[in-house]
Backbone as JSON, one array per atom type, in Angstrom:
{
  "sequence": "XXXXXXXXXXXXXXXXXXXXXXXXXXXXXXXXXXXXXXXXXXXXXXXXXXXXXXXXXXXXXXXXXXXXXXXXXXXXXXXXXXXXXXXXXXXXXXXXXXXXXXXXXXXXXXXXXXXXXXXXXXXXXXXXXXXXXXXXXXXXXXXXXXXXXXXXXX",
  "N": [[-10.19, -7.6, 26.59], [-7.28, -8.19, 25.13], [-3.9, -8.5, 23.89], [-2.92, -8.76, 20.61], [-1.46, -10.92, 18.14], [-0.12, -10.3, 15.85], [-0.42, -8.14, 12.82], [-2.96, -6.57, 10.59], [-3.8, -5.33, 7.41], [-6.31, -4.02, 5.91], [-7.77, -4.74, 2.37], [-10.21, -2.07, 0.94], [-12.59, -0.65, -1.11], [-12.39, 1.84, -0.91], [-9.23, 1.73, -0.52], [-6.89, 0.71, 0.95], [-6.31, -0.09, 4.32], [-5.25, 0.22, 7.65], [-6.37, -0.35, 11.46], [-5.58, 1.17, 14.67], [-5.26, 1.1, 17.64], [-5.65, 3.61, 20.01], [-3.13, 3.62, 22.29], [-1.52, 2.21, 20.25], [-0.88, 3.75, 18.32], [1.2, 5.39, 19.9], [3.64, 3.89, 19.2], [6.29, 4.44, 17.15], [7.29, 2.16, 15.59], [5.14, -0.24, 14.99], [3.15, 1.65, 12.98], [4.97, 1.8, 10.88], [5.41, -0.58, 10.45], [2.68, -1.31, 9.76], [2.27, 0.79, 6.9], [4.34, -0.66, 5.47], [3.26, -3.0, 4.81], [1.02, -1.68, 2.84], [-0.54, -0.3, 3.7], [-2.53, 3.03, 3.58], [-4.18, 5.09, 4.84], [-4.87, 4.98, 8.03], [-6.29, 4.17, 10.88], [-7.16, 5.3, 14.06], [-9.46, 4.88, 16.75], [-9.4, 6.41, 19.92], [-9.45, 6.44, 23.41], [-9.29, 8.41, 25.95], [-9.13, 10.02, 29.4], [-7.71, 12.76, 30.03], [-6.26, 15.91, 29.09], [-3.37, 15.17, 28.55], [-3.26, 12.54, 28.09], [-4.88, 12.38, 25.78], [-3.47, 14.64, 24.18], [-0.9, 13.37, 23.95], [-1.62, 11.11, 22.37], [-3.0, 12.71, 20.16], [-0.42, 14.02, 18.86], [1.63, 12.39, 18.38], [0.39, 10.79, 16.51], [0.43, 12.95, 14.33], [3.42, 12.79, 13.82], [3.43, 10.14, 13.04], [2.27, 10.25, 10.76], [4.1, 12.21, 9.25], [5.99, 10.53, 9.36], [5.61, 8.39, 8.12], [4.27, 9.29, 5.57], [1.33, 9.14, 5.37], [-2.34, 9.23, 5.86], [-3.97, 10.15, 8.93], [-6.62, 8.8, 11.23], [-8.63, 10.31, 12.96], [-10.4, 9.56, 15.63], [-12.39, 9.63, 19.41], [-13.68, 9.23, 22.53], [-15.84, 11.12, 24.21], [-17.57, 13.21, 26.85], [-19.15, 11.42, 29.24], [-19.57, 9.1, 31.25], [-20.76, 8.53, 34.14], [-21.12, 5.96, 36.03], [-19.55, 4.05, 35.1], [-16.63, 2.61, 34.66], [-12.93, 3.75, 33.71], [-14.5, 5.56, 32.13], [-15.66, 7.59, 33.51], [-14.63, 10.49, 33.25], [-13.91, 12.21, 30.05], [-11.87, 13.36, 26.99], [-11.46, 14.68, 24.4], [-11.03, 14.44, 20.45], [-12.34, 14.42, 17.32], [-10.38, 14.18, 14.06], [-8.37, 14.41, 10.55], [-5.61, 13.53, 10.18], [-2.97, 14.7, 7.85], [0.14, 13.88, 6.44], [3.44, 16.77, 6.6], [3.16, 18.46, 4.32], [3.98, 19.89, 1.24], [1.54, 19.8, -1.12], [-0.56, 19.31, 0.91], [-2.65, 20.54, 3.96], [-0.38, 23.62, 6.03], [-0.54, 22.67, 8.88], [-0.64, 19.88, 8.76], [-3.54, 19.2, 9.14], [-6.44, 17.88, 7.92], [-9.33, 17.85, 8.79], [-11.27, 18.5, 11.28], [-12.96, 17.95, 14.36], [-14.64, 19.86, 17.0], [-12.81, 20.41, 20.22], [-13.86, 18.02, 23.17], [-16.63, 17.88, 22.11], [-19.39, 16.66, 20.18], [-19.38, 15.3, 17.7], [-19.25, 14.28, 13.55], [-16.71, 14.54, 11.6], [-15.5, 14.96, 8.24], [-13.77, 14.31, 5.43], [-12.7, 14.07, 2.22], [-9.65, 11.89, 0.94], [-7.64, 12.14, -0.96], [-5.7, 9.83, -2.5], [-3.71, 9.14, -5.09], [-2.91, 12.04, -4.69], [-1.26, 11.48, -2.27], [0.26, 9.3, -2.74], [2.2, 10.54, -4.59], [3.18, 12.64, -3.48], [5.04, 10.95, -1.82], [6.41, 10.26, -4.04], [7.42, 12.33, -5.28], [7.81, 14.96, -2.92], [8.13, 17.46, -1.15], [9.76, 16.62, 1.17], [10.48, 12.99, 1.4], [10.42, 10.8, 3.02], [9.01, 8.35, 4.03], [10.29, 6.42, 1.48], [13.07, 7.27, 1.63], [14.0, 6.21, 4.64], [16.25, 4.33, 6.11], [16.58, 1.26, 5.26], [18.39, -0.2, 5.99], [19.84, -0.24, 7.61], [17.88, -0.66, 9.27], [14.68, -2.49, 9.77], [11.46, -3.07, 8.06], [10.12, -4.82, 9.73], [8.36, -6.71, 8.9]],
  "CA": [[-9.25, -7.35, 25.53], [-6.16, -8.48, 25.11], [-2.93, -7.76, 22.74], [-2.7, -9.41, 18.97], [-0.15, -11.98, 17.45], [0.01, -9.54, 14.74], [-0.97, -6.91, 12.46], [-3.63, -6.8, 9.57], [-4.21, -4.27, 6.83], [-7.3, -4.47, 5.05], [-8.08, -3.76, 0.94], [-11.27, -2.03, 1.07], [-13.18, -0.4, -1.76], [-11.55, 3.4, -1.21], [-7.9, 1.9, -0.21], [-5.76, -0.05, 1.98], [-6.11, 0.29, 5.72], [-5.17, -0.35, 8.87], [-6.59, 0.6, 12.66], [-4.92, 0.52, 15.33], [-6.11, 2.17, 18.89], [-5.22, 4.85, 20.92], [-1.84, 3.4, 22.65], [-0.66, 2.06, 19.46], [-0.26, 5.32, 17.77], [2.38, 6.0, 20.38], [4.84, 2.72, 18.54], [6.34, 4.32, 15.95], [7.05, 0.41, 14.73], [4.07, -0.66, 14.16], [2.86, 2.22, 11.78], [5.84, 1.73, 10.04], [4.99, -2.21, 9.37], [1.35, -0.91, 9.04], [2.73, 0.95, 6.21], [5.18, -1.58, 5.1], [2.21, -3.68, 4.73], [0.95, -1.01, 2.41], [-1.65, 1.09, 4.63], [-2.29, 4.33, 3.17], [-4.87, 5.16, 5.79], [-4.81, 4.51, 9.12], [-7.96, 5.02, 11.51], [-7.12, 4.58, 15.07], [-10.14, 5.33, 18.09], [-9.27, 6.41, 21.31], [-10.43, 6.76, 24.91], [-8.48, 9.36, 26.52], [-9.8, 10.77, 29.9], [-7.38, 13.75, 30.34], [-5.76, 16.31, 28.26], [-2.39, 14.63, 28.44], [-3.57, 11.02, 27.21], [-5.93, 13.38, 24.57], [-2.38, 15.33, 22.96], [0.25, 12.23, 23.14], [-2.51, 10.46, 20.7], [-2.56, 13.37, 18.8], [0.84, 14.6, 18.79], [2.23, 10.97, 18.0], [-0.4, 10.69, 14.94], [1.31, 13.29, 13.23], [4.95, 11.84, 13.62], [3.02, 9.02, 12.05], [1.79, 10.4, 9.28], [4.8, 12.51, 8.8], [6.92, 9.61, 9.29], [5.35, 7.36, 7.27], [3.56, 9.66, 4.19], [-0.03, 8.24, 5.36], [-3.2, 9.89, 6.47], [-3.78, 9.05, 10.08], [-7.94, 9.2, 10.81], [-8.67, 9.67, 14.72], [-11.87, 9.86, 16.78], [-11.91, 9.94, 20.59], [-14.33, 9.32, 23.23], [-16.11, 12.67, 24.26], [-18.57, 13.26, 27.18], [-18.86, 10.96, 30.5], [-20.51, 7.69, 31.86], [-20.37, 8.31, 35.56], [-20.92, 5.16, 36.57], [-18.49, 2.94, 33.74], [-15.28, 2.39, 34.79], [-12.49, 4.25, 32.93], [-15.32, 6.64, 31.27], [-16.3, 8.7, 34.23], [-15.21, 11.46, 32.18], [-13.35, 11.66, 28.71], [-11.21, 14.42, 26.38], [-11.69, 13.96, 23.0], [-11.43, 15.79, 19.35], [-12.2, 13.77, 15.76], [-9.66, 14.86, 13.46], [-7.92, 14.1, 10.15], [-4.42, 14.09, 9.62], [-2.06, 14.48, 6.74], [1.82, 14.52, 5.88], [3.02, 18.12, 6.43], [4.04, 18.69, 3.26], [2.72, 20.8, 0.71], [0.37, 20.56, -0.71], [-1.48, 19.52, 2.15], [-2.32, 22.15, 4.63], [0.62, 23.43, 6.8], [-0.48, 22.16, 9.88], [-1.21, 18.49, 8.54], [-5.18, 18.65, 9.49], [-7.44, 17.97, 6.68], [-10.08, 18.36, 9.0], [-11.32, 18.15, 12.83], [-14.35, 18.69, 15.36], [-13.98, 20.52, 18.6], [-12.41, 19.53, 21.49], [-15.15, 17.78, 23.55], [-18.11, 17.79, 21.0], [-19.83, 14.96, 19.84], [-19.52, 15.43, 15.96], [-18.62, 13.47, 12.94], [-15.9, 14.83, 11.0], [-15.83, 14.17, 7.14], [-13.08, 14.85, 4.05], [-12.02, 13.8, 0.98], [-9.29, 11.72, 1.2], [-6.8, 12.12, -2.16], [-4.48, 8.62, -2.58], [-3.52, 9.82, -5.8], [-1.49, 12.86, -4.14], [-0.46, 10.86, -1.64], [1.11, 8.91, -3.6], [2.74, 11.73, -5.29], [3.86, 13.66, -2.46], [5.94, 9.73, -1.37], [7.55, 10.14, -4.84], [8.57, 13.78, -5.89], [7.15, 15.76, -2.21], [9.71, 18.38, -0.56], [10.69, 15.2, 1.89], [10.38, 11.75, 1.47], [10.66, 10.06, 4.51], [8.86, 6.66, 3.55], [11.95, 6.41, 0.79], [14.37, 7.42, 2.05], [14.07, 5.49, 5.29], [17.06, 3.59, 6.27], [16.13, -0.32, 5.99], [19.83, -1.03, 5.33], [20.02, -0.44, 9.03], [16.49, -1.01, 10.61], [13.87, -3.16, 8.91], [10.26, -2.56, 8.48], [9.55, -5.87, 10.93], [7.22, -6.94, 8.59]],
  "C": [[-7.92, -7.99, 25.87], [-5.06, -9.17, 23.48], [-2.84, -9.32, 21.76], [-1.52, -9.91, 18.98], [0.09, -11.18, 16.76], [-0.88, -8.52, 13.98], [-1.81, -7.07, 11.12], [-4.0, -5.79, 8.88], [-5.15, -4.81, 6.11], [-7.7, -3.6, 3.64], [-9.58, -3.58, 1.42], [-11.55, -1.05, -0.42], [-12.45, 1.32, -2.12], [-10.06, 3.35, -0.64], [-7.46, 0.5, 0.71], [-5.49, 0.62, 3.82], [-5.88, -0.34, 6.75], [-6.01, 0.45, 10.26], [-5.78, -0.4, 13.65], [-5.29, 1.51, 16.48], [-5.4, 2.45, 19.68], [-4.18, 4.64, 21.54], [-0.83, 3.17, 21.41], [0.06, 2.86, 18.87], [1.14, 5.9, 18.17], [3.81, 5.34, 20.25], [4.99, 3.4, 17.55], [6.45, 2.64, 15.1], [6.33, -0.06, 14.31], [3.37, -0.09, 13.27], [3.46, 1.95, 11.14], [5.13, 0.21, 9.39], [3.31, -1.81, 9.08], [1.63, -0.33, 6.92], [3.15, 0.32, 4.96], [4.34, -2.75, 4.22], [1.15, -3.25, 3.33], [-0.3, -0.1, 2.64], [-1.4, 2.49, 4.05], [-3.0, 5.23, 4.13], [-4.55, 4.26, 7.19], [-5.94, 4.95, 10.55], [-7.42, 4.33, 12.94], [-8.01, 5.8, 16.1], [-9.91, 5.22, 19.11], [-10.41, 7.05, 22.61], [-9.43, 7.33, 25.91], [-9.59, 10.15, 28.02], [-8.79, 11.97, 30.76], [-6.79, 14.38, 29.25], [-4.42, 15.53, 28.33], [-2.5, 13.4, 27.45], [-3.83, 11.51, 25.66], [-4.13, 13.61, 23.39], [-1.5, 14.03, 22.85], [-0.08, 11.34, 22.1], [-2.41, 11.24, 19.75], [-1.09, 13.85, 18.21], [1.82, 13.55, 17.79], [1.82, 10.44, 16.49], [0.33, 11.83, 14.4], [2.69, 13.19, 13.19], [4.52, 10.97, 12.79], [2.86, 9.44, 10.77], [2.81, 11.3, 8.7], [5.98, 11.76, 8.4], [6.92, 8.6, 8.4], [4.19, 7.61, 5.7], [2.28, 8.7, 4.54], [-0.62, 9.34, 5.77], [-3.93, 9.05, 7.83], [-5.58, 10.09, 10.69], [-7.93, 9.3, 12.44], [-9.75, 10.07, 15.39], [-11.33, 8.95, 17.88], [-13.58, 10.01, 21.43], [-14.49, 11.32, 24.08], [-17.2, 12.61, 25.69], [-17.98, 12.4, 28.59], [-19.81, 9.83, 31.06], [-20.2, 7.32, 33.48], [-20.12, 6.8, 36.43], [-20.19, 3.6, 36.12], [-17.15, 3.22, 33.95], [-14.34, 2.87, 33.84], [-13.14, 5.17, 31.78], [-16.31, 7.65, 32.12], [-16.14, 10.2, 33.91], [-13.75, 11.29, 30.82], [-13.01, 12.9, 27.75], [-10.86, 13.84, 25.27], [-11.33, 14.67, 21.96], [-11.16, 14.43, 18.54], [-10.89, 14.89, 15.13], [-8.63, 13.99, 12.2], [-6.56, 14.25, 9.85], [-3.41, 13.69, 8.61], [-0.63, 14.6, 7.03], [1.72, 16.08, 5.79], [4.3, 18.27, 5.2], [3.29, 19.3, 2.32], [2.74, 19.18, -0.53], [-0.73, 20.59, 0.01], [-1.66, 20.66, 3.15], [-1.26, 22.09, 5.69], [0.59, 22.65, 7.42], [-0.75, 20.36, 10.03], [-2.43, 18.22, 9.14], [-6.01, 19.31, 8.39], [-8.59, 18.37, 7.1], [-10.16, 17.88, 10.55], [-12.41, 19.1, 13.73], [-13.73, 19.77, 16.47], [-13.79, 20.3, 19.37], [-13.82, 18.97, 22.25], [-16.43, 17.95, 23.0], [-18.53, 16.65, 20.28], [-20.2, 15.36, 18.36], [-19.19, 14.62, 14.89], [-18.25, 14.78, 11.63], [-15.26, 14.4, 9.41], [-14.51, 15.08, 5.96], [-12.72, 13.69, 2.85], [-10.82, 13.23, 1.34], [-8.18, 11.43, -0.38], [-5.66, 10.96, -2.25], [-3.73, 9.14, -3.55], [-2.45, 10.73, -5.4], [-0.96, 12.44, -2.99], [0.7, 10.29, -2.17], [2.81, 9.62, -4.73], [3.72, 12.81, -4.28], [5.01, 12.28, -2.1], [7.15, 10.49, -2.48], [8.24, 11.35, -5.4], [7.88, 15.12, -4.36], [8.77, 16.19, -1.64], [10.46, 17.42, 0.59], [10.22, 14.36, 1.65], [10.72, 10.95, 2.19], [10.1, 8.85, 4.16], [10.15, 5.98, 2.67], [12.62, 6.46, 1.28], [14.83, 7.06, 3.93], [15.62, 4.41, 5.4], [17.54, 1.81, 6.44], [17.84, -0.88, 6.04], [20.21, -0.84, 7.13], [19.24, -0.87, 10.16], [15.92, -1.77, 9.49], [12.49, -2.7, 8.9], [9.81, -3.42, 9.22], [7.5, -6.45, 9.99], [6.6, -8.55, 8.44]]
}
């Protein structure tokens, strides 16, 4: 592996997305130009092998998605491959997350497996009130963003 010239959102059939994996999450900048770009979704898979690595992915995804009115999608290596380098063992949870704003649920998770369980995790994904929550929701943080001082670096 090794790091991208740049960033690509793709139209697909149920939206506009981007992924972006398990370190990225922790740039706010680049969600933002994800965003900017016009990402409404955002699906990024990680490989976390402690609880620490595990919460700053999650923790960071909802700044994102609060920061930037998106739904931020995240699966996570689960389980252990003793003898595979960087997967001798691995702390994981699927999980969807929303803007915490109503009317999504408080905690901004639409939905999510169990820590360490090998499951697939499935919702409904409403653009529509997304959309809606950007333009009349109890904050607007995509709006009301400050480009007159920062840019989206797009």
């Amino acid at each position: 592996m090794a790091p991208g010239d740049g960033l690509e959102v793709f139209d697909t059939d149920k939206g506009r997305i981007a992924m972006l994996t398990c370190y990225d999450i922790e740039f706010p900048e680049i969600v933002r130009m994800a965003k900017a770009k016009g990402a409404d979704v955002i699906f990024c898979p990680s490989c976390t092998d402690d609880r620490h690595g595990f919460y700053r992915v999650r923790y960071t995804s909802h700044a994102r998605a609060v920061e930037n009115q998106v739904y931020v999608v995240l699966t996570g290596t689960v389980g252990n491959l003793p003898t595979v380098d960087f997967m001798r063992a691995n702390y994981g949870q699927a999980a969807i997350i929303t803007p915490n704003d109503i009317p999504f649920p408080p905690r901004g998770i639409l939905a999510e497996g169990e820590i360490n369980n090998d499951m697939i995790v499935t919702a409904d994904l409403d653009l529509d009130l997304l959309y809606e929550v950007r333009e009349r929701g109890s904050v607007t943080t995509w709006r009301d963003r400050r480009t007159d001082l920062y840019t989206d670096w797009e």
